[in-house]
KOLLOSE-958550 format. One record per residue (C-alpha): residue in three letters; x, y negated, z negated. Coordinates in steps of 0.5 Angstrom, whole numbers, plus 500, padded with zeros to 3 digits. Example, Ala and Ser with C-alpha at 12.3 -4.5 7.8 and 13.67 -1.06 7.14 Angstrom:
ala525509484ser527502486
// end
This chain:
unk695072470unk702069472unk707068466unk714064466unk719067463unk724063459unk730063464unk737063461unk740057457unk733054455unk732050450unk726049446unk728042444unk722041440unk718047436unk714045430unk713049425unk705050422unk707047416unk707040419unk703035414unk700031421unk694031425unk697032431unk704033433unk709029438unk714032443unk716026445unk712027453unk706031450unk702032443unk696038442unk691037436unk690039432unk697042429unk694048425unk688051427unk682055424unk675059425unk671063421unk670070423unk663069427unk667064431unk668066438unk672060440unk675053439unk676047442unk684044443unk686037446unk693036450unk695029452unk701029457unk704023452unk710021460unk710019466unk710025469unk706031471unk706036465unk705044467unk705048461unk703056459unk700058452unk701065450unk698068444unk702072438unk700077433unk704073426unk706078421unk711076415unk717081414unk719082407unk725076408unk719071409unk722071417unk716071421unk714078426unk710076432unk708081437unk704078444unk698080443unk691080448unk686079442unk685071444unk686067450unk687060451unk682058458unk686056462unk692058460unk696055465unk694048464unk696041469unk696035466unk697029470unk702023467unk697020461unk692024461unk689029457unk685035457unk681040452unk682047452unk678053448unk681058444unk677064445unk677071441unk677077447unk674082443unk671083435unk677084430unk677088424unk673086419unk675085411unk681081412unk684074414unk688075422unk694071423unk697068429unk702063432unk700061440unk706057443unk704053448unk710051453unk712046458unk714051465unk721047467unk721051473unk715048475unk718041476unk722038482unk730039480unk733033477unk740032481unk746033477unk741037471unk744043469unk740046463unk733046464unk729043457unk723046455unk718043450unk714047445unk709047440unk708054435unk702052431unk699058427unk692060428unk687063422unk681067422unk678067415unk671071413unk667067408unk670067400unk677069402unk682065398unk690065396unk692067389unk700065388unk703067383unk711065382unk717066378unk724062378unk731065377unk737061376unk741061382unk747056380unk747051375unk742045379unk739050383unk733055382unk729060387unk722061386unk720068387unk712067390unk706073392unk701071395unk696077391unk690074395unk686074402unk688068404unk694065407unk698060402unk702053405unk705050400unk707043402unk712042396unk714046390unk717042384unk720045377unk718041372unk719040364unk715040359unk715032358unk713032367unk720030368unk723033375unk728037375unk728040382unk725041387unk723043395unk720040401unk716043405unk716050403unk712054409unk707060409unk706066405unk701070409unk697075404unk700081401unk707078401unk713075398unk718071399unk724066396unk724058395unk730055394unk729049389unk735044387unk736038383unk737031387unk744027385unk749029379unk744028373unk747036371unk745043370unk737044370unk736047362unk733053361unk726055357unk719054359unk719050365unk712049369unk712050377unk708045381unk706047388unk701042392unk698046398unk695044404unk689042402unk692036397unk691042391unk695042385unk697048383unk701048376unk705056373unk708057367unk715059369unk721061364unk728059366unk734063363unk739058360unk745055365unk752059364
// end
């Protein structure tokens, strides 16, 4: 397989992360559907559809990586061989559209969820150059690959800490053996109000742990301490609601 390296000064002008809420994903010159990819543990592949949404023939590569989490929430990725996209160079002529089969090499180690991000990427260098162009701009999508056995589920639990006075960072563990979403975290007292919150909080792959900054919006003051609730909606529409404990602001 031929691969095109990223030449100097290339800039991913769009890359979009797995925690996008959508059904397909818009760079402007092409989409992929869908944005977040799953297969059970006896599937051996699965169909992708890429759409050149321009006026112009489109050369794009994919290539797969191994996603791990580092204790810092950053994500770890690794190329790996476990999967392929066929083809993995894809042409699309302007308007046009394609399904592609993401496909699994070989058998994977059973008793756990496996994770992986596949980047597909238009190849610049594969375009006629642009008089008086100097950088070359690729287009790309990261979309996050699952391969979950049967019965693994997520199992979040949270705590805050106060970090100033109108803002809080919600300390999650993923304990299950599924990975978590959580598309929004909202801080919330006894009486439902919110007092702080966060959009798009990203993944929590399973046996890790990461922080979220919640704030509270405007002026209204600093959040009160006591016993709060934090709400979390996963990706699946599911509501998630954990007693928490707030230390009072200084």
């Amino acid at each position: 397989m031929t691969r095109f390296p990223f030449a100097a000064g290339m800039a991913m002008a769009a890359l979009i992360g797995g925690a996008l809420m959508f059904g397909s994903a818009q760079a402007g010159q092409f989409s992929i559907t869908p944005v977040r990819i799953y297969m059970a543990s006896k599937d051996r592949a699965t169909a992708i559809t890429l759409v050149n949404e321009g006026d112009t023939e489109l050369v794009m590569q994919a290539d797969i990586f191994q996603w791990k989490q580092k204790p810092d929430g950053e994500d770890d990725l690794t190329l790996s061989e476990d999967m392929i996209l066929a083809p993995p160079i894809i042409k699309l002529a302007p308007k046009a559209r394609q399904v592609v089969r993401l496909a699994l090499l070989k058998p994977l180690p059973a008793g756990q969820q496996h994770h992986y991000r596949m980047i597909v990427r238009e190849i610049p260098e594969a375009r006629p150059p642009v008089e008086g162009a100097q950088v070359q701009i690729a287009l790309a999508f990261s979309l996050p690959v699952f391969i979950t056995p049967p019965g693994f589920k997520r199992q979040l639990s949270c705590t805050v800490q106060r970090s100033t006075g109108n803002a809080v960072q919600a300390q999650c563990d993923n304990q299950g053996n599924a990975h978590v979403l959580a598309s929004q975290l909202k801080l919330l007292n006894e009486a439902g109000d919110v007092l702080a919150s966060r959009e798009q909080a990203g993944y929590l792959l399973p046996g890790n742990q990461r922080s979220f900054a919640l704030e509270r919006a405007g002026n209204a003051g600093p959040i009160p301490g006591g016993k709060l609730r934090l709400q979390v909606l996963h990706d699946d529409a599911s509501i998630q609601v954990i007693d928490v404990t707030l230390a009072p602001a200084q």
